[in-house]
C-alpha positions in Angstrom: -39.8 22.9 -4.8 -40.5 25.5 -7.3 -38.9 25.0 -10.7 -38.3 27.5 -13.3 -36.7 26.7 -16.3 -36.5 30.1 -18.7 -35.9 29.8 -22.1 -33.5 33.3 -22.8 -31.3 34.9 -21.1 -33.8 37.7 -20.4 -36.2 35.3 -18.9 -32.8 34.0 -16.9 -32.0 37.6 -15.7 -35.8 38.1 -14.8 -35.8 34.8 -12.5 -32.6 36.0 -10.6 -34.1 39.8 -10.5 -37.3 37.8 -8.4 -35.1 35.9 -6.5 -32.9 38.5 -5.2 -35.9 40.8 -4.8 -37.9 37.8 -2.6 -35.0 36.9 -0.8 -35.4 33.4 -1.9 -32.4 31.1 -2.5 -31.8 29.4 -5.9 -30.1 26.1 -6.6 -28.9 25.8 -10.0 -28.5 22.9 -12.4 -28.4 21.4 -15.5 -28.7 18.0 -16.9 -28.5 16.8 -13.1 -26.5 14.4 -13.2 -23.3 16.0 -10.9 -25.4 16.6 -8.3 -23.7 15.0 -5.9 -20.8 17.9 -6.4 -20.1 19.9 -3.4 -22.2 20.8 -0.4 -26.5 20.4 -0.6 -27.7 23.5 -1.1 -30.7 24.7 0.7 -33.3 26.1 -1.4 -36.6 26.4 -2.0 -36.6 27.0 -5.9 -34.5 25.5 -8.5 -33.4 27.5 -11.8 -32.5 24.8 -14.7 -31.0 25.7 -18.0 -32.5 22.9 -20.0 -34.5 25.0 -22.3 -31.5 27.2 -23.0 -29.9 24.5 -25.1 -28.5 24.5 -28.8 -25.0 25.0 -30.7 -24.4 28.7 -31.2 -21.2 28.9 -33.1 -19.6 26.2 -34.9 -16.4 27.4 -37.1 -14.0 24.3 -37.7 -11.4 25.9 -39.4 -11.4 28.5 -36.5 -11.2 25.5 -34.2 -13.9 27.4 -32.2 -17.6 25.7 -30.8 -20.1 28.1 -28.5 -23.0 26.4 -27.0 -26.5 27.6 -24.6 -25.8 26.1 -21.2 -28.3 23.5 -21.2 -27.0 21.6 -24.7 -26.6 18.2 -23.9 -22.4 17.3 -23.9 -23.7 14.6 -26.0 -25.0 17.1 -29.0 -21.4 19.0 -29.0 -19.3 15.8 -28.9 -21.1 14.6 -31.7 -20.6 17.6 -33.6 -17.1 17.9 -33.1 -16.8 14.2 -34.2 -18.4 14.6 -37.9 -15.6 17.5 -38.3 -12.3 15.5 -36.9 -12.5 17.5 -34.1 -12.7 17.0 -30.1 -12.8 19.1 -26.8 -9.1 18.5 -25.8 -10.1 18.0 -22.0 -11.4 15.1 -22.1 -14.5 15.4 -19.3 -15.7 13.0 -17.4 -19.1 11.9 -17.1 -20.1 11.0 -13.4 -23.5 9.4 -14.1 -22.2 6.2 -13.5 -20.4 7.4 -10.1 -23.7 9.0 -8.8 -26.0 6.6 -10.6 -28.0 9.5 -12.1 -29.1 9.8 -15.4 -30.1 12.4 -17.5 -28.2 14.1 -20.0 -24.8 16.2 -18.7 -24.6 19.9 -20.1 -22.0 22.0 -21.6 -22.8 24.6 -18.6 -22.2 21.9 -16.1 -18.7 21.1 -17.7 -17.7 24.5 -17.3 -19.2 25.7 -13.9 -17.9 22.6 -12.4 -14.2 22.4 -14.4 -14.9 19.1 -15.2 -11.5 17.7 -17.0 -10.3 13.7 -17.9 -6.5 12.5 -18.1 -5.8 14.5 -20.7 -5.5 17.4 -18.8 -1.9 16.2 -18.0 -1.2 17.5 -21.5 -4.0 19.8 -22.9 -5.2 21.4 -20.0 -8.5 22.0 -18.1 -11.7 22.8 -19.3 -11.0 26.4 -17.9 -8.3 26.3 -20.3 -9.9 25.4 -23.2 -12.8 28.3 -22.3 -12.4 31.8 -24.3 -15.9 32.8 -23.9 -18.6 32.9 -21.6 -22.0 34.5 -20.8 -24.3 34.5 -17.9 -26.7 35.9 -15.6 -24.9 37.0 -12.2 -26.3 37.4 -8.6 -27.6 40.8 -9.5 -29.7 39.5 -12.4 -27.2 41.2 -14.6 -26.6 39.7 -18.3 -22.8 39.8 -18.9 -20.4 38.7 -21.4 -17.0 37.8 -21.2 -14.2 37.0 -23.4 -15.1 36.6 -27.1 -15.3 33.6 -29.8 -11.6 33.7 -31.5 -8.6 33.9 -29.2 -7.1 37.0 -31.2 -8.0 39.9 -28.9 -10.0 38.5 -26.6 -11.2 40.7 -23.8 -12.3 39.4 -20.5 -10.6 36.0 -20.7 -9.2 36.3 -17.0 -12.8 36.5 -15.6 -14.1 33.4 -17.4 -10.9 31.3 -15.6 -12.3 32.9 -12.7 -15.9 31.5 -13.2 -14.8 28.4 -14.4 -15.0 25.8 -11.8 -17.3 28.2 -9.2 -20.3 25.5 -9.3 -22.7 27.9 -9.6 -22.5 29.9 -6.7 -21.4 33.9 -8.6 -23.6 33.5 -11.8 -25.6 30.8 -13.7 -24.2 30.5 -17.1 -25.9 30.5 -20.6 -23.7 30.2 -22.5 -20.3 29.0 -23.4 -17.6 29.0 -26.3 -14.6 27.0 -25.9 -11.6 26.2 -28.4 -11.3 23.0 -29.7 -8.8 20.5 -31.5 -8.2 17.8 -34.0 -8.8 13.8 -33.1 -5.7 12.3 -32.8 -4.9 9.6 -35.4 -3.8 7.1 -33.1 -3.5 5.9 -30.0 -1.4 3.7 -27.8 -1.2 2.8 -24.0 1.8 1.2 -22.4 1.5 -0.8 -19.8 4.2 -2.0 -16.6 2.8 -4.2 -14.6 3.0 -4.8 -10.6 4.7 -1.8 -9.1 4.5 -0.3 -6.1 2.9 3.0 -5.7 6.4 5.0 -5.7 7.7 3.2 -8.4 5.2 3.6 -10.2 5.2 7.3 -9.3 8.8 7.2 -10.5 8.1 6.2 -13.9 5.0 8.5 -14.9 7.2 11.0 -13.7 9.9 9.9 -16.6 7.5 9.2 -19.0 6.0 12.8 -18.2 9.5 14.5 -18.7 10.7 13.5 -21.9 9.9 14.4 -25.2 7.2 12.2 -26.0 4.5 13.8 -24.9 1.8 11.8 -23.1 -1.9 12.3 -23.0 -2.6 10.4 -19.7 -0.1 9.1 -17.1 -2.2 7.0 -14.4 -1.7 4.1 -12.1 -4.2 1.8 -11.2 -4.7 -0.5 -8.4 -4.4 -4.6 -8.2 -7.0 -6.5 -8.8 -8.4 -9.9 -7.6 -7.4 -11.0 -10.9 -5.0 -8.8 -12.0 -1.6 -7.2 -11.0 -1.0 -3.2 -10.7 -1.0 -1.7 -13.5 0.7 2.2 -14.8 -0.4 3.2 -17.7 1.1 6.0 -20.5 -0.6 7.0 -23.4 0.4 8.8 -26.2 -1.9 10.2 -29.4 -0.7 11.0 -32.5 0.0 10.0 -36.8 1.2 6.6 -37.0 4.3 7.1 -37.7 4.7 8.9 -34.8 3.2 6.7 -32.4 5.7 3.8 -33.9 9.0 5.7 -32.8 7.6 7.0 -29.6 6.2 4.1 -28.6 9.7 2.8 -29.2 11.5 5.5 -27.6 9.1 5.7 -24.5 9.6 1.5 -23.6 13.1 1.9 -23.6 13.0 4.5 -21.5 10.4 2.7 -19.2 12.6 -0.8 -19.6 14.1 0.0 -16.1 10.8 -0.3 -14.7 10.4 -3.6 -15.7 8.6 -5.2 -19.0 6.9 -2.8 -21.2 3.8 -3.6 -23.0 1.3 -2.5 -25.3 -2.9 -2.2 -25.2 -4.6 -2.7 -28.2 -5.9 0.3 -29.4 -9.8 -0.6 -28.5 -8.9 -1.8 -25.1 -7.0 1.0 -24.8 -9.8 3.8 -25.4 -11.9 1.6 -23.0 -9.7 1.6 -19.9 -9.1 5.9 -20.3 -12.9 5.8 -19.8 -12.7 4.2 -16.9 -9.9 6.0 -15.7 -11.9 9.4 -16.9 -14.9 8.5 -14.9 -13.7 6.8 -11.6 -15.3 3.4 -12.5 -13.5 1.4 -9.9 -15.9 2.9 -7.1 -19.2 3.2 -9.1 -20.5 0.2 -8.0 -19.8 1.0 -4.2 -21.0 2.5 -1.2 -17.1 3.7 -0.3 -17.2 7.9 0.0 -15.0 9.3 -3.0 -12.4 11.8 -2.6 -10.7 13.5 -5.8 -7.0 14.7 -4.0 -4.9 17.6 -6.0 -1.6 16.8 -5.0 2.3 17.5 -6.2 2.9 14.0 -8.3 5.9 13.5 -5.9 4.2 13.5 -2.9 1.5 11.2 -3.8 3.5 7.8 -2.4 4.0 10.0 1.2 -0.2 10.9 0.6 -0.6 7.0 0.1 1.1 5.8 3.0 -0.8 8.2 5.5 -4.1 7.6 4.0 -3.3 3.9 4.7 -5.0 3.8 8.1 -8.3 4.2 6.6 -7.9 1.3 4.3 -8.6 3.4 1.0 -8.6 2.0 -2.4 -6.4 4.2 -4.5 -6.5 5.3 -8.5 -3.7 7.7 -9.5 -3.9 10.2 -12.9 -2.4 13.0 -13.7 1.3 11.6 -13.0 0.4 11.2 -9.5 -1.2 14.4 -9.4 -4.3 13.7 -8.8 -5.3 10.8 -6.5 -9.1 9.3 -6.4 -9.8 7.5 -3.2 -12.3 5.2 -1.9 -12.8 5.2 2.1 -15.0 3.1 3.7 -15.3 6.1 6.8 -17.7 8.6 5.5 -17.7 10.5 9.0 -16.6 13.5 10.1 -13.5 11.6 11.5 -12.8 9.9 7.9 -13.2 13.5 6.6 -10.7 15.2 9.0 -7.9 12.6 8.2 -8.6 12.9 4.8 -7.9 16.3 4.9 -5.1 16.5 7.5 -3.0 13.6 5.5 -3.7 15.9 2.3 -2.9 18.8 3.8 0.2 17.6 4.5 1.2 16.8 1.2 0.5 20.3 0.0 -2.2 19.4 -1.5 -6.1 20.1 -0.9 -9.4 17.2 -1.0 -13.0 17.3 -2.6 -15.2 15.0 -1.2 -16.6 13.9 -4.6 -19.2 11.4 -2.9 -20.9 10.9 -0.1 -24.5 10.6 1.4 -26.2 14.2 1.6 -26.0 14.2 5.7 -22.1 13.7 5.3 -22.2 16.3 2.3 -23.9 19.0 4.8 -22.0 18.0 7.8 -18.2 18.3 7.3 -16.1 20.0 4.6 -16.9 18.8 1.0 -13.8 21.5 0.1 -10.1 21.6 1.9 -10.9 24.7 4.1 -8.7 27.2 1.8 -6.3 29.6 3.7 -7.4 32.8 5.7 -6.6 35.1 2.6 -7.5 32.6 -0.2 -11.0 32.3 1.6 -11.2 36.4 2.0 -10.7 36.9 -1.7 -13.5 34.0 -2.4 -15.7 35.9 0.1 -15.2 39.0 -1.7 -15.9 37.5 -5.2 -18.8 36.4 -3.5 -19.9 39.6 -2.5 -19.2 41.1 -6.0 -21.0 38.7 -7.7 -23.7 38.0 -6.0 -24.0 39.7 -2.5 -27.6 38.4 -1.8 -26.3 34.8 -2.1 -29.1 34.0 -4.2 -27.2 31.5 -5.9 -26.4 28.0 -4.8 -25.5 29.3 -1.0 -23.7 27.2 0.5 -22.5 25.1 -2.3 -18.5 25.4 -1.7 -18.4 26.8 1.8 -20.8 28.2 4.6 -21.3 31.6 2.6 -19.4 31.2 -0.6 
C-alpha cells in the first residue's frame, strides 16, 4: 500500500487533489493506534499526518492550546501539565484495548471524539474544540472557528467534523480550550449493588449540587464485590464538605467509602480506557443510552452473557460479548435500539468489522443529512469510504 505522509498543509491538499483526480481511495490515520474504530476501509493508499506534528499556540492565561494533527497526545498533555492545566475531556487511550502501539495524535482525538468519564461534567472533546483546520475531499485548505472563544466564527462546523473519523476532511490542525488541574480528588465507593440500584444512586449523586467528574459502575469480580463509583475534583476544602455532603446522601444506598487518592486516579484510568476487556478476545461495544434505561438495556443484553461496565451515570454502557456474529451484532442493536439508544462496535476482528454494522443504522433522515454532508465534503469519497456506513 502506498503511503504518503506530507509534511504542510499544501503538500496535504496536493495528495487529496491526486487522489480525487486518480480516483484512488484514501485511508487516513494518525498515530494508528484506534484503528480498530469503525468499518475497514478499502484502499489502496494511506495519507498519515505524522510529519504534520508540533504545538502551534500555547497561551495559558487564555486557557487556549492549537496543535498540527499528527502531535503525539503525549507532547500536549505534557505541556499542559508544566502550566497547571489539562484537557477537560479526559480521552481515552485504546492502545491497550487494540494492543497497538504507537503514539495517539491530537487529530485522532478530535476526528474520532474520543472523551473519558469526565465528559459527565466537562463535556466532549467536540466541546472543548473552538478551532480546526483541514484539507477536505476537494483538496480544499479550510479553516474554521478561531483560537479565543470571543467571536469565533465557524464553531458549528468544527462540532460537525468532530467525531466524522475521517471520512469529510483529514485534519491538520486543531485548537481546543483548556482548564486548570483540579487540586484534589476523591472517589466514593458503595459496594455490591445491583445494576438498577446502582443506576439509582449515580443518578442522585449526578443531581445534586456536588458536582461529580465521573459517575460509573463497575462489575463483580472473582475477588471483589460490585462496585459504583463517584468522583469529585476540586480545593481541599471543598472536597472535605462534599465528600461529606455526598455520603450522606448516598447513605441509603448502603456504606459509603472513600479511595485513596492514588488508587483513585488508577481505577478512572481503567474506567477511561475499557481495561476490563483488554486482555480478551470478547467483541466490545460502547452503548449511548438514557442513564435510566440502562438496567432495562442490561436485562435484555443478558442472553448473550455480556460483561457490563457502566460511566456516564449509566449513560454510557461498555459491553463484552462473547458472539461477534452477525447474530450477536443484530441483538446488540435491537436490545439498544430499544432503549433509545444507538451501539458502536468498538472491537471486533476485521471480517466482523466489514460484515455487519459497526454503527446503529441511523434513521432514514439522519442518514440523508449524513449522505449529503458526505456529498458536500467530499463527493468523490476519496476519504476513508466506507468508514461509518456503506457510502458515508
Amino acid at each position: 500500500m502506498t503511503l504518503h505522509t506530507p509534511s504542510s498543509p499544501a503538500d496535504l491538499a496536493a495528495v487529496v487533489a491526486e487522489a480525487r483526480r486518480a480516483g484512488t481511495p484514501l485511508a487516513v490515520a494518525g498515530g494508528g493506534t484506534r484503528s480498530g474504530l469503525g468499518r475497514p476501509v478499502q484502499a489502496a493508499a494511506t495519507v498519515s499526518t505524522a510529519k504534520l506534528s508540533g504545538i502551534t499556540l500555547y497561551e495559558p492565561a487564555e486557557l487556549v492550546i492549537a496543535a498540527k494533527a499528527g502531535t503525539p497526545l503525549r507532547e500536549v498533555t505534557e505541556a499542559l501539565a508544566a502550566r497547571g492545566q489539562r484537557l477537560p475531556f479526559e480521552p481515552m487511550d485504546h492502545r491497550a484495548l487494540y494492543g497497538t502501539t504507537g503514539e495517539p495524535t491530537v487529530g485522532g482525538v478530535a476526528a474520532a471524539n474520543v472523551s473519558g468519564p469526565a465528559r459527565i461534567n466537562l463535556g466532549a472533546a467536540r466541546d472543548s474544540m473552538i478551532g480546526l483546520k483541514f484539507v477536505n475531499g476537494l483538496a480544499e485548505d479550510v479553516k474554521s472557528g478561531g483560537r479565543v472563544m470571543k467571536n469565533v466564527t465557524g464553531l458549528d462546523l468544527v462540532k460537525a467534523l468532530a467525531g466524522s473519523f475521517g471520512t469529510l476532511a483529514v485534519f491538520h490542525e486543531v485548537c481546543f480550550k483548556v482548564l486548570p488541574v483540579a487540586e484534589g480528588e476523591r472517589t466514593l465507593v458503595v459496594a455490591g449493588l445491583s445494576i438498577p440500584r446502582a443506576v439509582e444512586a449515580l443518578s442522585a449523586a449526578l443531581g445534586s449540587p456536588f458536582e461529580p467528574t465521573g459517575a460509573a459502575h463497575l462489575p463483580a469480580t472473582a475477588g471483589e464485590a460490585a462496585r459504583t463509583l463517584i468522583r469529585i475534583e476540586g480545593f481541599a476544602a471543598s472536597l472535605t464538605y462534599r465528600t461529606e455532603a455526598l455520603s450522606r446522601l448516598l447513605a441509603p444506598f448502603g456504606t459509603v467509602e472513600t479511595m485513596a487518592a492514588g488508587v483513585s486516579a488508577a481505577v478512572w484510568a481503567e474506567i477511561r480506557d475499557a481495561a476490563l476487556f483488554a486482555a480478551t478476545d470478547e467483541a466490545v461495544w460502547r452503548l449511548s443510552v438514557p442513564p435510566s434505561a440502562a438496567p432495562a438495556l442490561a436485562e435484555r443484553l443478558a442472553p448473550l452473557s455480556p460483561r457490563l461496565v457502566f460511566d456516564w451515570g449509566g449513560g454510557l454502557i461498555w459491553a463484552g460479548v462473547p458472539a461477534a456474529g452477525d447474530a450477536g451484532a443484530k441483538a446488540v442493536h435491537a436490545a439498544t435500539k430499544a432503549a433509545g439508544g444507538h451501539a458502536t462496535l468498538v472491537r471486533a476482528p476485521d471480517a466482523v468489522r466489514g460484515a455487519v454494522d459497526v454503527f446503529s443504522p441511523p434513521a432514514g433522515p439522519l442518514m440523508a443529512i449524513q449522505r449529503k454532508l458526505k456529498a458536500s465534503f467530499d463527493p468523490a469519497g476519496v476519504l476513508n469510504p466506507g468508514r461509518m456506513y456503506p457510502g458515508v
